[in-house]
C-alpha positions, -999 to +999 in steps of 0.1 A: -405-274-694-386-263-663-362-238-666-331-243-651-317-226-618-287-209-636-305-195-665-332-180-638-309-164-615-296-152-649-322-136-660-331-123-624-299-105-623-306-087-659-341-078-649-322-061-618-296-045-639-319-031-663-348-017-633-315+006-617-292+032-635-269+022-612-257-006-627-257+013-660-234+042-643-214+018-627-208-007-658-207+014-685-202+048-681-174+043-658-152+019-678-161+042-705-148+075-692-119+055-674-106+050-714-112+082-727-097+101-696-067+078-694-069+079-734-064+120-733-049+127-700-010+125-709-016+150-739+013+147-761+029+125-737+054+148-727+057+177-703+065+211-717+065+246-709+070+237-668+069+269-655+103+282-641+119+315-624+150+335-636+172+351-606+193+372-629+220+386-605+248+395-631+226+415-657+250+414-685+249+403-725+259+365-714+237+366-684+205+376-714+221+348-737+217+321-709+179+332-705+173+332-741+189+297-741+166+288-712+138+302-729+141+281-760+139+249-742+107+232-751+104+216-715+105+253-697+085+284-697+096+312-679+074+329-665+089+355-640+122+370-630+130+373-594+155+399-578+168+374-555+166+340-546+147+342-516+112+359-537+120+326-560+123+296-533+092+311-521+075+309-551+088+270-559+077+262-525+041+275-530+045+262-564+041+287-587+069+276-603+086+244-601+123+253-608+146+285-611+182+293-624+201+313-606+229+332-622+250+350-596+270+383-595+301+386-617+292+357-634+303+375-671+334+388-654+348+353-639+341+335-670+363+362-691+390+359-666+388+321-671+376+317-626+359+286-613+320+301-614+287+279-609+251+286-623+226+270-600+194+255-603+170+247-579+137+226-586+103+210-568+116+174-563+084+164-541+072+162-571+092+132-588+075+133-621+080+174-625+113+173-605+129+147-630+120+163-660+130+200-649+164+181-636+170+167-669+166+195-686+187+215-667+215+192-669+214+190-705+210+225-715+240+234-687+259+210-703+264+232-730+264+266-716+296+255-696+319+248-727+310+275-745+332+300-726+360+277-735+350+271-770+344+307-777+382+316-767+395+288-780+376+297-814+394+335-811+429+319-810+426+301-838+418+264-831+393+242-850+356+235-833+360+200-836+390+194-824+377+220-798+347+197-783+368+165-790+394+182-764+365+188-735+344+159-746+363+130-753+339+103-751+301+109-764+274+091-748+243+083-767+207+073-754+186+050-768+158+042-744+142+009-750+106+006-760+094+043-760+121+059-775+101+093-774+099+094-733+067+092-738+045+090-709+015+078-722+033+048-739+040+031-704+012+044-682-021+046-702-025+008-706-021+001-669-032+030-652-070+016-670-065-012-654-058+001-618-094+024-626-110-011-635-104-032-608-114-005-579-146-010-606-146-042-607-144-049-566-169-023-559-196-033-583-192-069-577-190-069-535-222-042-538-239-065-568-242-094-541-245-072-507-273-054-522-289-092-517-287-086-481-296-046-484-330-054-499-338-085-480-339-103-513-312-130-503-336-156-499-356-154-531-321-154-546-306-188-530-342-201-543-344-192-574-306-211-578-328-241-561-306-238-533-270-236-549-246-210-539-224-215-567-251-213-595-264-182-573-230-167-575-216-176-613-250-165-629-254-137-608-220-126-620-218-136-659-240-107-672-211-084-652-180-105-663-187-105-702-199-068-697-162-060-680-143-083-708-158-064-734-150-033-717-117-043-718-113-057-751-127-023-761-099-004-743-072-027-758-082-018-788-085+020-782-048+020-769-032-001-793-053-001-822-067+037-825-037+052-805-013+032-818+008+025-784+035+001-798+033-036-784+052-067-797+020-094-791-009-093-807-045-083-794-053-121-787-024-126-759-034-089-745-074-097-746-071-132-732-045-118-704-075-089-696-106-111-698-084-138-671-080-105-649-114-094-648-122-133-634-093-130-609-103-095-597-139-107-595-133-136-575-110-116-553-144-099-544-163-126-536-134-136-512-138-104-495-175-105-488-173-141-476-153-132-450-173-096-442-202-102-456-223-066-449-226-045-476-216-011-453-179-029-445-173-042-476-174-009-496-148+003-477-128-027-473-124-028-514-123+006-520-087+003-497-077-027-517-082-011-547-058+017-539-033-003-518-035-024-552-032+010-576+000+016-552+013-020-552+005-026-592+045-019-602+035+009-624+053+036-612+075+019-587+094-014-592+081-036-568+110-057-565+125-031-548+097-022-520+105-032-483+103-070-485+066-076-459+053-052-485+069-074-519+051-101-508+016-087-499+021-078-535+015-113-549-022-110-532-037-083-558-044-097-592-039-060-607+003-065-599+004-097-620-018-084-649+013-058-651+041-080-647+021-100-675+014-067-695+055-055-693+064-090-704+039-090-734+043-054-746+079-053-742+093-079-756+068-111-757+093-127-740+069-162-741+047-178-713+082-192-697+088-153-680+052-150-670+035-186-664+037-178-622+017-146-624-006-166-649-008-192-625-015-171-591-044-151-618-060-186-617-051-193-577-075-164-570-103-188-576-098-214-551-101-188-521-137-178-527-147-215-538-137-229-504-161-197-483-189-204-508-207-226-478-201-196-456-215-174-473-245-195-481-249-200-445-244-158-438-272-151-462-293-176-447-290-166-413-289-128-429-277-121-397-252-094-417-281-075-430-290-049-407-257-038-401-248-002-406 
């Protein structure tokens, strides 16, 4: 009995799988180490003990009561003390610190003789991550150091505390962030930050899985094997990678949400079905690209720069709403930017398929593309006109 072309090309491709390391590198260690580094990378998920400067100008007991106040802030760890300013911006700017708090001359003196004074800190803002995180901490612990001067004198004549700090704060603002209530970074970046590791995966193995056709000057024995098909040559050539990637996938789903707990509000169905239509979309993206440059020495660096420009362009650490409008809509042409959109909408809130259905949709538009350059590409490998390039 004849074996059919699909289930030949099929096992072609596992025979080649199997005979390189390669492929074993590529597939599995890589997704592999992608979970467990983005699995471990944020720590605790928060940063602590930053490493600041002290520029302690006044030298007196409330001067040494603001740096033990400093000191006990988890987010801050101070590591030196500076005789002037100048010795500390030159440390934040070669970034052995990140921040410093300067207190200046006759600060204890203008505070008992109830003067205007300022404390000042300075912090790495190139940075944003560091930078926002020193600032807030700043803010908040300055926040208090500047009514206790008034609260301490106020104490002396006699009034209440309470009615003290309902005087110099009259209204009380409370913060209650919504879905990672612990500012935890690991909550909002581990799932998609995989993601953005697996498609620069996924592109590379699957643009090199078909160029290498063309490398080895095996393209031929490949279109006949599929009895002349492109499309069986392609979809079976690719199955043994797309179920390999899914699983991958499915695996880190479950290692975020399931081991590490990362809270969600859909279940692992919505989430696995939304990962295994990504790895299609991302896949087929590929497949686009080496239609249309089909040599194996352009294409790796064609998808390795659409891989970052889709890292950068994913929404995951800037909202890309609000990115110059040529560059909003170059967005809609990664898949990677709608798995997110998809991802915020499911882990946030499950807000239903009404919020999402038109980045489900454009997942599914990547398809047509690389169906219509199928004949194209048939016709490049025949001619294999691509093959010697370098």
């Amino acid at each position: 009995m004849k074996q059919s072309p699909f289930i030949a090309v099929l096992k072609r491709e596992l025979n080649r799988m199997i005979s390189r390391r390669l492929y074993f590198a590529a597939c599995i260690l890589l997704p592999l180490g992608s979970i467990f580094f983005m699995a471990t990378i944020f720590g605790n998920g928060q940063m602590e003990n930053l490493p600041i400067g002290i520029v302690d100008g006044d030298n007196t007991a409330t001067s040494r009561e603001i740096i033990r106040t400093t000191e006990s802030v988890p987010t801050f760890r101070v590591t030196k003390h500076y005789a002037n300013e100048t010795e500390a911006r030159a440390d934040v700017q070669r970034k052995n610190i990140y921040g410093y708090l300067s207190i200046p001359p006759g600060f204890e003196a203008k505070v008992m003789d109830g003067k205007e004074t300022a404390l000042t800190y300075y912090y790495h803002y190139a940075l944003m991550s560091v930078g926002s995180e020193i600032h807030g901490a700043f803010q908040s612990l300055l926040k208090n150091i500047s009514v206790t001067p008034i609260v301490t004198h106020a104490v002396a004549l006699g009034m209440n505390q309470e009615e003290i700090q309902s005087f110099l704060l009259p209204i009380v603002t409370q913060n209650h962030p919504l879905f990672n209530p612990d500012m935890d970074y690991s909550i909002y970046l581990t799932h998609p930050f995989f993601f953005v590791f697996l498609q620069v995966i996924l592109l590379l193995v699957t643009t090199y899985a078909i160029g290498s056709e063309g490398k080895f000057h095996t393209s031929a024995d490949w279109l006949a094997t599929a009895d002349g098909s492109i499309w069986t040559a392609v979809t079976a050539k690719l199955l043994p990678y797309t179920l390999i990637f899914i699983a991958m996938s499915i695996l880190a789903n479950y290692v975020y949400f399931g081991i590490m707990h990362i809270p969600m509000d859909c279940g692992f169905w919505p989430l696995n079905l939304t990962s295994a239509l990504f790895v299609i979309a991302t896949q087929a993206l590929a497949v686009f690209l080496f239609s249309v440059f089909p040599a194996l020495s352009i294409i790796i660096s064609i998808v390795s720069m659409v891989g970052s420009l889709g890292a950068t362009l994913s929404g995951v650490t800037f909202p890309v709403p609000h990115m110059f409008a040529p560059v909003y809509y170059t967005s809609y042409l990664f898949p990677v930017r709608h798995f997110v959109e998809i991802g915020q909408n499911l882990l946030y809130g499950n807000y239903g398929y009404a919020y999402m259905w038109t980045n489900v949709a454009c997942l599914f538009l990547f398809l047509l593309p690389p169906l219509l350059l199928l004949p194209h590409l048939k016709r490049s490998l025949i001619s294999q006109k691509y093959d010697n390039i370098e």
